[in-house]
C-alpha positions in Angstrom: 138.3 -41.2 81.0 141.2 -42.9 79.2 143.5 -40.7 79.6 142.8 -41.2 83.7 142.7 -45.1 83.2 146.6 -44.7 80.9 147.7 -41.7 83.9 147.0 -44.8 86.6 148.5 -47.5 85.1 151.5 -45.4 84.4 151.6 -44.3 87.6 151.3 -47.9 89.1 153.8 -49.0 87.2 156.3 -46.8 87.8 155.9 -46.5 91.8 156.0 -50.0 91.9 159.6 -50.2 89.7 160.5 -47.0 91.9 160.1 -48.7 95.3 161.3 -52.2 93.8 164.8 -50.9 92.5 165.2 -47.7 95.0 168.6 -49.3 96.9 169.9 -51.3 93.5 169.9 -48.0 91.9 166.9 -45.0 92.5 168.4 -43.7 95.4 172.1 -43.5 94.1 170.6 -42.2 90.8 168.5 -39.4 92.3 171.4 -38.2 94.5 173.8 -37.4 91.5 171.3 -35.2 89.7 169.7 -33.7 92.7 171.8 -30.8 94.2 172.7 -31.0 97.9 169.9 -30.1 100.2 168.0 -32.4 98.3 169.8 -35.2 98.0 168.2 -38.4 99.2 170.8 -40.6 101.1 168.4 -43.7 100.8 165.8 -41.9 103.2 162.2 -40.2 102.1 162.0 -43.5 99.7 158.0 -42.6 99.9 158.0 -39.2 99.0 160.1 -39.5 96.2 158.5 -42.7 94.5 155.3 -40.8 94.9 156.9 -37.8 93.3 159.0 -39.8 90.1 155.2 -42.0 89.5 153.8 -38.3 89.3 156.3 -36.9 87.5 156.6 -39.8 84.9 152.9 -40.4 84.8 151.8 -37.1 83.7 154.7 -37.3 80.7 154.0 -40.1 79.6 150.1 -38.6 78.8 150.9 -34.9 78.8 154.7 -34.4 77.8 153.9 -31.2 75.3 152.8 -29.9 78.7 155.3 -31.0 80.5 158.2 -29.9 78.0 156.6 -26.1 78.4 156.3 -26.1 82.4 160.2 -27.0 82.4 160.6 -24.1 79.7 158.8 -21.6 81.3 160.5 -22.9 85.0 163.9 -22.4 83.0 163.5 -19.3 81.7 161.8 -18.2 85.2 165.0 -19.4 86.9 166.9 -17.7 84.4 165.6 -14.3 84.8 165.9 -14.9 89.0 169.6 -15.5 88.1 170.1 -12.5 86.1 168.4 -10.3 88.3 170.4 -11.6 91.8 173.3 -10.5 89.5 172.9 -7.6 88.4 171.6 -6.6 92.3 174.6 -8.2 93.2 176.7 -6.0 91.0 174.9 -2.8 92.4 175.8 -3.5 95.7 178.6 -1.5 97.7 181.3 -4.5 98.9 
């Protein structure tokens, strides 16, 4: 039960600071890490406060777990990339 009370302050917190600072510096912020198709350009402000208050939430009370789902999504990626490839290597130009 504390860990739920710490997950909803956190994620309070940070939503709140999210939507507060999105034009001084969220938005611009998010858009030079993103890649293209998923860049913000000041719109979806909603989605992606909701998504960073998640996001930061669950680190700040679970970050072992959070440090091996971004392993394992890297090493997932990885292995996509090496595969495309290689198939791209086997194919007749």
């Amino acid at each position: 039960m504390t860990i739920l009370i710490i997950w909803l302050i956190a994620f309070c917190l940070i939503a709140y600071f999210s939507y507060q600072r999105w034009n001084s510096g969220v938005s611009q912020g998010l858009d030079k890490v993103l890649p293209s198709f998923l860049k913000t350009h000041g719109d979806n402000r909603y989605l992606w406060v909701i998504t960073l208050a998640v996001l930061g939430a669950t680190t700040l009370v679970k970050p072992v777990d959070m440090l091996l789902v971004v392993i394992l999504l890297g090493l997932v990626g990885w292995a996509v990339m090496a595969l495309v490839n290689w198939a791209g290597s086997k194919a007749n130009h």
